[in-house]
Backbone as CSV, one residue per row, in Angstrom:
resi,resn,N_x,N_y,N_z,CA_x,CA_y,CA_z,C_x,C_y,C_z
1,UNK,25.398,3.306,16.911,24.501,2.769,15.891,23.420,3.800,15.610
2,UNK,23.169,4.280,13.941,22.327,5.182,13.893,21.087,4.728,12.662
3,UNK,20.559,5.812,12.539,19.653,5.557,11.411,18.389,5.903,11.807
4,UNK,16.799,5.900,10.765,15.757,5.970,11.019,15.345,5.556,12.620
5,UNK,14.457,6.641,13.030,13.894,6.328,14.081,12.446,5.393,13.925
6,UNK,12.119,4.205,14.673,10.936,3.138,14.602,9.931,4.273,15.357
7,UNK,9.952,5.288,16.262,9.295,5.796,16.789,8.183,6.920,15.753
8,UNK,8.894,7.033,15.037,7.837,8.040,13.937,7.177,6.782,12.959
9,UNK,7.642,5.654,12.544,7.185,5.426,12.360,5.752,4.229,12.608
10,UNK,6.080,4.247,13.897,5.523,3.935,14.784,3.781,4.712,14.822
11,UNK,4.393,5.903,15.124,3.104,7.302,15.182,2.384,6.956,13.786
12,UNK,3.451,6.778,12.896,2.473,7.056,11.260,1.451,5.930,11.273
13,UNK,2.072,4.813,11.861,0.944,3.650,11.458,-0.027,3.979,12.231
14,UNK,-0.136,4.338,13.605,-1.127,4.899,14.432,-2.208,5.268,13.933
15,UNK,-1.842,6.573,13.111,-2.549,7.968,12.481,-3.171,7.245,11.521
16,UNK,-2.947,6.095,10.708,-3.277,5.745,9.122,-4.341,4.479,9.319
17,UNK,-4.089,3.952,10.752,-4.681,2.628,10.514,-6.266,3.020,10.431
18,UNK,-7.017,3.913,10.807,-8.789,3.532,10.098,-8.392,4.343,7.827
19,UNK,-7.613,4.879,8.029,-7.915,5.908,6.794,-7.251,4.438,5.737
20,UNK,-5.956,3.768,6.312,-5.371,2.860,5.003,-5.105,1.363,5.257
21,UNK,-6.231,1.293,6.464,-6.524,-0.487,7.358,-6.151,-1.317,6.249
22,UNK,-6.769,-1.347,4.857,-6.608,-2.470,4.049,-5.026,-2.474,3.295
23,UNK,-4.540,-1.421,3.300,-2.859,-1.936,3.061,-2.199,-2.303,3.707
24,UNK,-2.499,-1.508,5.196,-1.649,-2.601,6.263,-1.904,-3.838,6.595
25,UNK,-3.555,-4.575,6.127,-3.211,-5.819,6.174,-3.037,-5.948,4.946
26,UNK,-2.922,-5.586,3.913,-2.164,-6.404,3.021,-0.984,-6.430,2.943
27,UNK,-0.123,-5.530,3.835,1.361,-6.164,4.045,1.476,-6.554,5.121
28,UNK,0.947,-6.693,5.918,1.097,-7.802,6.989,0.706,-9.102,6.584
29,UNK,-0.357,-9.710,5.571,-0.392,-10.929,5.066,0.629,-11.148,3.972
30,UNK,1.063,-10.420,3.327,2.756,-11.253,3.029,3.750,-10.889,3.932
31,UNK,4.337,-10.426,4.912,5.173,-10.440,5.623,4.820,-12.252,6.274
32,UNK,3.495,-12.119,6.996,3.105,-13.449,7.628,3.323,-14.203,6.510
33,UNK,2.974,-14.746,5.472,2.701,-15.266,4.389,4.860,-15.734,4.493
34,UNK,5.801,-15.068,4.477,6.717,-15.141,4.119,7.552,-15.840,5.515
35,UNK,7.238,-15.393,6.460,7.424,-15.638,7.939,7.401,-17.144,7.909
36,UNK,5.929,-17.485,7.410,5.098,-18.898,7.605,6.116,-19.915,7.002
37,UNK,6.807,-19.543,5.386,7.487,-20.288,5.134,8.662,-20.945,5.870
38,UNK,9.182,-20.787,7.168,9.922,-21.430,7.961,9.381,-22.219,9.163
39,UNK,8.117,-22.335,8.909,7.102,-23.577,9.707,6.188,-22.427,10.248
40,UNK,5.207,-23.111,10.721,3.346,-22.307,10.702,3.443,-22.633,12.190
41,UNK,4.163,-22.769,12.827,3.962,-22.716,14.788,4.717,-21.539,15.073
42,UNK,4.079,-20.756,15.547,5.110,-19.602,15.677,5.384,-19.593,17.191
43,UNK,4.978,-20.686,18.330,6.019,-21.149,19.106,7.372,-21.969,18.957
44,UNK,7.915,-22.018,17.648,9.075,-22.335,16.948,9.383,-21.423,16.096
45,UNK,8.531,-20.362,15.873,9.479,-19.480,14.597,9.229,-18.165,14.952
46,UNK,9.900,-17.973,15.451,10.178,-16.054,15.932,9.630,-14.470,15.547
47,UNK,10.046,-15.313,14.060,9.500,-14.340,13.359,7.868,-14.026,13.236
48,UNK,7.635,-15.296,12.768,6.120,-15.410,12.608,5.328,-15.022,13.977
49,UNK,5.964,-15.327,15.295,5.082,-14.713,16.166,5.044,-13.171,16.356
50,UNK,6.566,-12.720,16.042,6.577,-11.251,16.092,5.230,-10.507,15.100
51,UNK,5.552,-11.293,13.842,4.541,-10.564,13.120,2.917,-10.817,13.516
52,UNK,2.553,-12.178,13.982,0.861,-12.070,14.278,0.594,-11.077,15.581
53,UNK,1.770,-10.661,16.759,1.547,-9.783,17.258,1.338,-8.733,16.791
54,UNK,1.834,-8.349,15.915,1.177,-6.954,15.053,0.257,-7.015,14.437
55,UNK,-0.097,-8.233,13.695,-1.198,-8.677,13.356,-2.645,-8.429,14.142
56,UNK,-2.465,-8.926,15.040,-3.871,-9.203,16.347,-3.715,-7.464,16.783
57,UNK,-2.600,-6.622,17.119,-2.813,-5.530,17.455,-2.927,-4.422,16.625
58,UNK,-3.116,-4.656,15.392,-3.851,-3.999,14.034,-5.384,-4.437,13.762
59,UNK,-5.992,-5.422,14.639,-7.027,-5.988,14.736,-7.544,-6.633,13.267
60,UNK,-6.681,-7.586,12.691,-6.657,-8.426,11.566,-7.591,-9.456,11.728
61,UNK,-8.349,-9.677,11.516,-9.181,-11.313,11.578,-9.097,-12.533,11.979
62,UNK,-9.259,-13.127,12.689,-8.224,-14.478,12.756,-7.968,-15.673,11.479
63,UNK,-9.169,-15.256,10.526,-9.155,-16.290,9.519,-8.350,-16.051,8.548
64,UNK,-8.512,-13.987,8.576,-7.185,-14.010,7.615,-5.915,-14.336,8.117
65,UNK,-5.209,-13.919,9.285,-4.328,-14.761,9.774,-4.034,-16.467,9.074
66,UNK,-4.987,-16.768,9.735,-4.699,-18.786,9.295,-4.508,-18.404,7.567
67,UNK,-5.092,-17.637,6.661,-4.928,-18.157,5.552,-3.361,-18.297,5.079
68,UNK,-2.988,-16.714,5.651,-2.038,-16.612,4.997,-0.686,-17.507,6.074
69,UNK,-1.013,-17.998,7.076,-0.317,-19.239,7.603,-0.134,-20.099,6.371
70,UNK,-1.465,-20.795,6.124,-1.641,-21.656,5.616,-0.891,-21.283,4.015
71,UNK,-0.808,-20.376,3.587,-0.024,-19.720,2.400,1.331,-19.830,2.001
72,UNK,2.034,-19.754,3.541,2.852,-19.660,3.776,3.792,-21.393,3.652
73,UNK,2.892,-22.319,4.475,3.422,-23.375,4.848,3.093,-24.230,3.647
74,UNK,2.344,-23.393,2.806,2.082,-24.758,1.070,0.768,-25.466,1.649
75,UNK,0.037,-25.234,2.314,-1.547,-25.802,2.985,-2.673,-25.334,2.124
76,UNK,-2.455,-24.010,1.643,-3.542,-23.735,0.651,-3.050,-22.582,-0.712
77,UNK,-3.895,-23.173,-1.563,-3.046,-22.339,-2.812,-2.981,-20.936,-3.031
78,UNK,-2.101,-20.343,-3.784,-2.128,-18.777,-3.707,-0.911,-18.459,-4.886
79,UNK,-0.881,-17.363,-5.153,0.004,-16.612,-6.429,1.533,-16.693,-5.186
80,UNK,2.579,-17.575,-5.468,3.684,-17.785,-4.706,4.748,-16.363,-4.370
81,UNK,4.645,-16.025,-3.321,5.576,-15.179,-2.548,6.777,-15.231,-2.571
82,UNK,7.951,-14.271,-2.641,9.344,-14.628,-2.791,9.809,-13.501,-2.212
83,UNK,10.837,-13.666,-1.145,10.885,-12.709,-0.383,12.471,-11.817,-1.682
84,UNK,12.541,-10.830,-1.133,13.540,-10.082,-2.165,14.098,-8.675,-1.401
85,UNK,15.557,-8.826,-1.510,16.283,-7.605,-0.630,16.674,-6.774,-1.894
86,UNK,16.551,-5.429,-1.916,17.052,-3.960,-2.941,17.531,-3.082,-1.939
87,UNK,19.015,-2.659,-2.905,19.655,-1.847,-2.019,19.828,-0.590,-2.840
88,UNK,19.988,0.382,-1.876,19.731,1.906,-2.940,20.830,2.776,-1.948
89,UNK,21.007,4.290,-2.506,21.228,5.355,-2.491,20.358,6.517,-2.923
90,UNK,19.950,7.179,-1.313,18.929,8.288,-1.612,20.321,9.704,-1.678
91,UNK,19.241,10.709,-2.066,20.283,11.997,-1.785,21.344,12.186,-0.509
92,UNK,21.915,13.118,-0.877,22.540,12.942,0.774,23.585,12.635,1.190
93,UNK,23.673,11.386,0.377,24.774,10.210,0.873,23.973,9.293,1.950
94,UNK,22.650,9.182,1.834,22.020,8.500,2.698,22.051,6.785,2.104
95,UNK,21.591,5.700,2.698,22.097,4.352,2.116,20.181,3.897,2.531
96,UNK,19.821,3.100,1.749,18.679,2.043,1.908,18.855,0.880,1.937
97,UNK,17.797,0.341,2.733,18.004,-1.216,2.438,16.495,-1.738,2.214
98,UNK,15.870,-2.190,1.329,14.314,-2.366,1.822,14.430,-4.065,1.480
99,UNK,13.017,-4.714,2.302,12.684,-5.705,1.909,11.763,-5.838,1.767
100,UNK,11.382,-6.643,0.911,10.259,-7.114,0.416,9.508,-8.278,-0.365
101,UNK,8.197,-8.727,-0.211,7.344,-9.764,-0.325,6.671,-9.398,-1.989
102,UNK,7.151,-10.410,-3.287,6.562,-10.211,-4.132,6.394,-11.714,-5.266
103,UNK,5.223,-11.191,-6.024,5.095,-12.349,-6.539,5.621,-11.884,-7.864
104,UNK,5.786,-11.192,-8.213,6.616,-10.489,-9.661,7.649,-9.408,-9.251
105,UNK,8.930,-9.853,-9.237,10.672,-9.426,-9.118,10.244,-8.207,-10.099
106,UNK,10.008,-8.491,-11.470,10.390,-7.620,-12.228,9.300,-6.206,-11.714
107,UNK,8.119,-6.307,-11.746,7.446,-5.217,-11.554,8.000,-4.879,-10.463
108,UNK,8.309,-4.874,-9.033,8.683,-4.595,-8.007,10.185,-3.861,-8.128
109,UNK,11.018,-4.656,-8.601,12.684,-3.663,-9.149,12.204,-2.601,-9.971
110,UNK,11.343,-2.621,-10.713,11.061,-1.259,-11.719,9.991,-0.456,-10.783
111,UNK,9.024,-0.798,-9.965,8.528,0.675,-9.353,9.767,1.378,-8.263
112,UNK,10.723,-0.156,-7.691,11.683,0.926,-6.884,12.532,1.584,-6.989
113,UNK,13.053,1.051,-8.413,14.054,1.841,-8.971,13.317,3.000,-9.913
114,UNK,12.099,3.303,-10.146,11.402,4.515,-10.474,11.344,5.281,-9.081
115,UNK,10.850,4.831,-7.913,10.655,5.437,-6.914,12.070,7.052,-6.483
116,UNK,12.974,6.098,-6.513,14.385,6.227,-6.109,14.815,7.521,-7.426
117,UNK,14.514,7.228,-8.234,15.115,8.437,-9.332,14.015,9.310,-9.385
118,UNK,13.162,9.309,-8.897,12.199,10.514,-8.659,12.682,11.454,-7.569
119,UNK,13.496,10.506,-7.030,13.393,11.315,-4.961,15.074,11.557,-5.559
120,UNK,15.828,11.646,-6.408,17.535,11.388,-6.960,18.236,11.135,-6.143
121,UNK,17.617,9.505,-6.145,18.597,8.166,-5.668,18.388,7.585,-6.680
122,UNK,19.376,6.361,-6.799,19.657,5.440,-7.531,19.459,3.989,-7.061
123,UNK,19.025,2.847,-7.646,18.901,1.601,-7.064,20.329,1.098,-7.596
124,UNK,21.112,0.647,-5.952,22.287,-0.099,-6.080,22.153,-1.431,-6.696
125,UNK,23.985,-2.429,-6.424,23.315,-3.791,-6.699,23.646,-4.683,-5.280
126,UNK,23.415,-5.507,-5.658,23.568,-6.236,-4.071,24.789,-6.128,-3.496
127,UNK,25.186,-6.080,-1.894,26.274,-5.611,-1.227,26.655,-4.499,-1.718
128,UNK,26.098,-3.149,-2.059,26.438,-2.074,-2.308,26.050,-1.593,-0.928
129,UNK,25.187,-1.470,-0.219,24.959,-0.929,1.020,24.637,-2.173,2.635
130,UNK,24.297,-3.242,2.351,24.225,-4.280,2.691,24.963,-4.383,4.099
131,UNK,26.277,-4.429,3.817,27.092,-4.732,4.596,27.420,-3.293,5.888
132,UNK,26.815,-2.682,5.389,26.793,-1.811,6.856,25.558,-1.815,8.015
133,UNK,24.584,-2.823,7.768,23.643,-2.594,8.428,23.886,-4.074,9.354
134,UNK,23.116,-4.480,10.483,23.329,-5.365,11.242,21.992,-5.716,11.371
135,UNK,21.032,-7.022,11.939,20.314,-7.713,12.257,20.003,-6.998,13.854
136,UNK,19.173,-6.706,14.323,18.938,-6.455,15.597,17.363,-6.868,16.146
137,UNK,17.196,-7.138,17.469,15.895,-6.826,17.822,16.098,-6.191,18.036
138,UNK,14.580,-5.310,18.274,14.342,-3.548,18.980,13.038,-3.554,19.404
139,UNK,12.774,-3.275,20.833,11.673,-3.387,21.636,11.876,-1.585,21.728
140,UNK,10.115,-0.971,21.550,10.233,0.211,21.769,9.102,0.386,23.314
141,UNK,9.622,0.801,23.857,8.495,1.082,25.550,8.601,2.856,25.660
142,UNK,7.225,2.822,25.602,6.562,3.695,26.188,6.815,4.425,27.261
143,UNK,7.190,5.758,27.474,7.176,6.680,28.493,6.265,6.701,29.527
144,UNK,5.879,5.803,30.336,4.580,6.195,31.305,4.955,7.023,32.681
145,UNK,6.352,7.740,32.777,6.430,8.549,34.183,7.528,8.877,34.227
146,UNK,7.923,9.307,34.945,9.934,10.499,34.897,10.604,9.417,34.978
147,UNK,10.531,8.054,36.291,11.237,7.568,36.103,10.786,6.123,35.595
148,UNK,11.893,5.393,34.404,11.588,3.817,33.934,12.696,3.156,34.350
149,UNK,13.595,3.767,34.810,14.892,2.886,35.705,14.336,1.176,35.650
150,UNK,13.453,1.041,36.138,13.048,-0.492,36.763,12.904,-1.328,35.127
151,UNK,12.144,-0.565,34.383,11.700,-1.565,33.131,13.363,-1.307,32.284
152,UNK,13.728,-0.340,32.643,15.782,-0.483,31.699,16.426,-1.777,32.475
153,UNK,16.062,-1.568,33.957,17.021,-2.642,34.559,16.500,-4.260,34.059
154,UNK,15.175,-4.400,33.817,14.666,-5.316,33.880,14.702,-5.935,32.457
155,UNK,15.146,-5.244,31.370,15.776,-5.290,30.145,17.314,-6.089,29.927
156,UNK,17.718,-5.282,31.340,19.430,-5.145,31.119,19.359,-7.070,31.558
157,UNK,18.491,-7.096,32.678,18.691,-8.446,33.684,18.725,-9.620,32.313
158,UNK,17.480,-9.471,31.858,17.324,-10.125,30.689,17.816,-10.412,29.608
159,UNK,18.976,-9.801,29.486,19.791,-9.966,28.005,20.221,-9.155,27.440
160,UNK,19.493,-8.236,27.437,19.342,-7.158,26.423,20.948,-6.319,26.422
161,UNK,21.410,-6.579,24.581,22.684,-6.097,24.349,22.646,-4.473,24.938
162,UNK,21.076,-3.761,24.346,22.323,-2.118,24.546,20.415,-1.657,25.093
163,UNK,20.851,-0.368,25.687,19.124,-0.078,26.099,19.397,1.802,26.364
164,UNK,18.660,2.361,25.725,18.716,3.796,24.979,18.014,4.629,25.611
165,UNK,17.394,5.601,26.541,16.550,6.241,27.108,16.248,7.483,25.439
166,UNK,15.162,7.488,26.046,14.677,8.778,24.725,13.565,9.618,25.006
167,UNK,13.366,10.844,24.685,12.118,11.502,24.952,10.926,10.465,25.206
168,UNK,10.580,10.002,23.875,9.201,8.963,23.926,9.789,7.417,25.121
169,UNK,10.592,7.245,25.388,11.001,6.145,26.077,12.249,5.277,26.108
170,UNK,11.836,4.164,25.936,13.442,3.256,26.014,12.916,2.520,24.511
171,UNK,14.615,2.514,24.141,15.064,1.640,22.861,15.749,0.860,23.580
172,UNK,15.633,0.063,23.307,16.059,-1.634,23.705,16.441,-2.348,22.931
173,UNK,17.977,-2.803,22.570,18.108,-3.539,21.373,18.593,-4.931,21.796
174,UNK,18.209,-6.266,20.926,18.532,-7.343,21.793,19.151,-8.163,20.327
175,UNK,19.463,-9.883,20.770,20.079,-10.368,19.914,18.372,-10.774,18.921
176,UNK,18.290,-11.183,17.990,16.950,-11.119,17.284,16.381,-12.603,17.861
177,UNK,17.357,-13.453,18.585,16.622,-14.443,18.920,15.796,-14.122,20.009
178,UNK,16.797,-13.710,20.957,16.173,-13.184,22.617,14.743,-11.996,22.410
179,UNK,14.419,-11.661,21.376,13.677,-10.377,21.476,12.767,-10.838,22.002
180,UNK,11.602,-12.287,22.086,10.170,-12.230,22.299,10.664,-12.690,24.168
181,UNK,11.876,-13.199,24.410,11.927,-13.318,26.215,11.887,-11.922,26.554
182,UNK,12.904,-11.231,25.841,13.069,-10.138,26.630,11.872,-9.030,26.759
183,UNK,10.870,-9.400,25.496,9.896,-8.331,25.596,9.244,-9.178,26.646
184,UNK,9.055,-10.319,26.793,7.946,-10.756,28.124,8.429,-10.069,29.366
185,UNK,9.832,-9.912,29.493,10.050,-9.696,30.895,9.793,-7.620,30.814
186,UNK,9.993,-7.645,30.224,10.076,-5.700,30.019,8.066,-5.663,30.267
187,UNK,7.595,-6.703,29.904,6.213,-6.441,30.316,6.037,-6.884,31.460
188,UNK,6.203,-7.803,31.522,6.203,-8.259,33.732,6.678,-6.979,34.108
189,UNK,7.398,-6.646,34.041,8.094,-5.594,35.075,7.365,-4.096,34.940
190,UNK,6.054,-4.393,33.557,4.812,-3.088,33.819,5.703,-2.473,32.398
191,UNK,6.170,-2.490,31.390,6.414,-1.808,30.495,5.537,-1.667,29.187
192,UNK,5.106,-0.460,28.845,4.470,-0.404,27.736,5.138,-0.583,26.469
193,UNK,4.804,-1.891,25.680,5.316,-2.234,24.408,5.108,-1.413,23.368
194,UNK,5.554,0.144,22.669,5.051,0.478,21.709,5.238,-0.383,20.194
195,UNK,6.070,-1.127,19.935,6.599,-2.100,19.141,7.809,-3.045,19.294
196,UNK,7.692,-4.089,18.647,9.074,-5.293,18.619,8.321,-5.991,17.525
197,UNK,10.249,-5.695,17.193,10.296,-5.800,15.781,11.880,-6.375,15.151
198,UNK,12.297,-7.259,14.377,13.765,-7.450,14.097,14.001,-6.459,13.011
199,UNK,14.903,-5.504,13.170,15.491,-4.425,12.174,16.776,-4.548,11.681
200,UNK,17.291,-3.473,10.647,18.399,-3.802,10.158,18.775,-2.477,10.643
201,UNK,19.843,-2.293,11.577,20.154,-0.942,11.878,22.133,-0.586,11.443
202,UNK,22.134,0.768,10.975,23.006,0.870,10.936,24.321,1.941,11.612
203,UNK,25.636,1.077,11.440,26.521,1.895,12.084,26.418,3.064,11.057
204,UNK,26.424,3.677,10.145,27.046,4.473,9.592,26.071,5.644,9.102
205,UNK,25.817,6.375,10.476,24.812,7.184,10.639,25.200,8.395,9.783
206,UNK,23.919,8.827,9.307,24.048,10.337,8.193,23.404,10.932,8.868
207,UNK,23.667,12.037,9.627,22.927,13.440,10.001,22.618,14.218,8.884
208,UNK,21.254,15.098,9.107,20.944,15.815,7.837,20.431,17.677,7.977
209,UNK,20.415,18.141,7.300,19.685,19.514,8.607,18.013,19.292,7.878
210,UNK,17.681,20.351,8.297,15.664,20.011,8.254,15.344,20.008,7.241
211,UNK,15.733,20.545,6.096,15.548,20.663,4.616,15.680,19.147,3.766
212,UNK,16.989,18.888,4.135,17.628,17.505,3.987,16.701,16.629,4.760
213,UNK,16.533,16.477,5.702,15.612,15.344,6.079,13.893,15.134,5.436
214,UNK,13.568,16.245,5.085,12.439,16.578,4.459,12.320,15.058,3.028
215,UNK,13.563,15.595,2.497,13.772,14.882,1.021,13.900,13.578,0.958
216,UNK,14.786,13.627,2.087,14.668,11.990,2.503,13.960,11.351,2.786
217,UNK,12.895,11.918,3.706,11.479,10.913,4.112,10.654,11.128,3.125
218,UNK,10.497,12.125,1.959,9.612,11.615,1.020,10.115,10.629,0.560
219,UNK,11.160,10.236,-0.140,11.753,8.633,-0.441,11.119,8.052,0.331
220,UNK,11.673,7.779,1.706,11.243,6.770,2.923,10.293,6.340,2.109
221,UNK,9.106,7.197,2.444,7.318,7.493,3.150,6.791,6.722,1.513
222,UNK,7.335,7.207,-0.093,7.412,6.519,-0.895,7.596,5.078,-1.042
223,UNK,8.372,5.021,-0.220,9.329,3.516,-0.733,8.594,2.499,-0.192
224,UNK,8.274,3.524,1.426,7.056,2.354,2.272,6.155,2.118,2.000
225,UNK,5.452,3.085,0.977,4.129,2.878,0.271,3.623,2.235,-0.551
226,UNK,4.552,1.628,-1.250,4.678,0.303,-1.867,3.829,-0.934,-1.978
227,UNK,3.205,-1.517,-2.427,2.092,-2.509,-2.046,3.233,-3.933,-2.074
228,UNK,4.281,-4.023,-2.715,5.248,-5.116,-2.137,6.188,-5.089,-1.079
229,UNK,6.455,-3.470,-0.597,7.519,-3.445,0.478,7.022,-3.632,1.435
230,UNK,7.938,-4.376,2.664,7.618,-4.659,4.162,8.131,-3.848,4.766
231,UNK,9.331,-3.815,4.646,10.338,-2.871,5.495,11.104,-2.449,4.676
232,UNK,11.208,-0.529,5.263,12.784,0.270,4.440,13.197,0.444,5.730
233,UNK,14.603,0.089,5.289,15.985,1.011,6.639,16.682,1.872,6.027
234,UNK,17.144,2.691,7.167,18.023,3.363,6.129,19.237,4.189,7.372
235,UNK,20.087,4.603,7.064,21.350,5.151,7.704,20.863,6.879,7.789
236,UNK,20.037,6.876,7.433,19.579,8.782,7.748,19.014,8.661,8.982
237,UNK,19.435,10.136,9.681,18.894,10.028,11.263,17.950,11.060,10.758
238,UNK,16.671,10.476,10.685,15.303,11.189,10.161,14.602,11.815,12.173
């Protein structure tokens, strides 16, 4: 299974959060906002807790939190959210998948399909790239010493389908339900959470050489920049 690494982009949000704090919560309040719509307890909805954890560790407000709960579940009024999947082709032969939170379809298909013919990709139509990507959790832990043997095993004990050693640490991929047990136990056992997160990862990995990857993450880094996109995937091993 290949594709974008979560670890760079991991670093980028790092680097950006005092310089571009107010876009990341503004896509974290429609991601939550969209989450919410499958009930506002996020000890019943998975998703929604994944995301206020990023929430609270982006240091978001708590009130903005509740609003956009409350946004979410029809509790208080707001310009209505609609979640929306676009599938593309960047250079390369590389494949996209992005999703995203918008209250106007049309403006949102026309900046991404401008985005995409700037970077010469094209916006597909649905199930054009779709079907190669899979649903996964992915817990990313932190490198804290030569050896993490104990926090892999303590992954493996727990469920966890496949578990990856890497320079920066362990990739951990789980079923998307199991992700918030398995990250509790990867923390009992002393593991540093750099993120968990449900992704769309894919088999049908594109290697690129350095030039080529260059071109591609301006797309990416574009596509993510987006004031409606939540998440881009993509089959390039950036």
């Amino acid at each position: 299974m290949s594709g974008h690494s979560k670890w760079a982009q991991i670093k980028r949000q790092k680097g950006i959060v005092d310089k571009k704090k107010g876009q990341i919560f503004s896509k974290l309040v429609r991601e939550i906002t969209i989450a919410a719509k499958q009930g506002g307890n996020p000890g019943m909805n998975y998703k929604l807790r994944l995301v206020l954890d990023r929430a609270k560790e982006a240091g978001m407000q708590k009130e903005a939190i509740e609003r956009a709960i409350k946004r979410g579940t029809g509790e208080e009024e707001g310009g209505t959210l609609e979640e929306a999947v676009y599938e593309g082709y960047g250079p390369f032969g590389t494949a996209f998948l992005i999703e995203a939170a918008t209250d106007n379809k049309n403006r949102t298909v026309n900046n991404i399909k401008h985005i995409f013919s700037k970077h010469g990709g094209v916006l597909g139509t649905a199930g054009s790239v779709a079907w190669q990507f899979v649903t996964r959790g992915q817990i990313l832990v932190e490198r804290s010493g030569d050896d993490i043997s104990d926090i892999e095993l303590a992954a493996i004990d727990a469920g966890a389908e496949d578990v990856r050693q890497s320079a920066e640490g362990l990739e951990i991929y789980t079923h998307p339900l199991d992700l918030n047990e398995i990250k509790k136990k990867v923390l009992d056992a002393g593991g540093k959470v750099a993120g968990a997160a449900v992704i769309k990862e894919s088999a049908q990995g594109v290697d690129l050489t350095d030039e080529q990857k260059t071109k591609v993450h301006e797309l990416f880094a574009e596509l993510e920049e987006d004031e409606d996109v939540i998440f881009v995937h993509t089959n390039a091993n950036l």
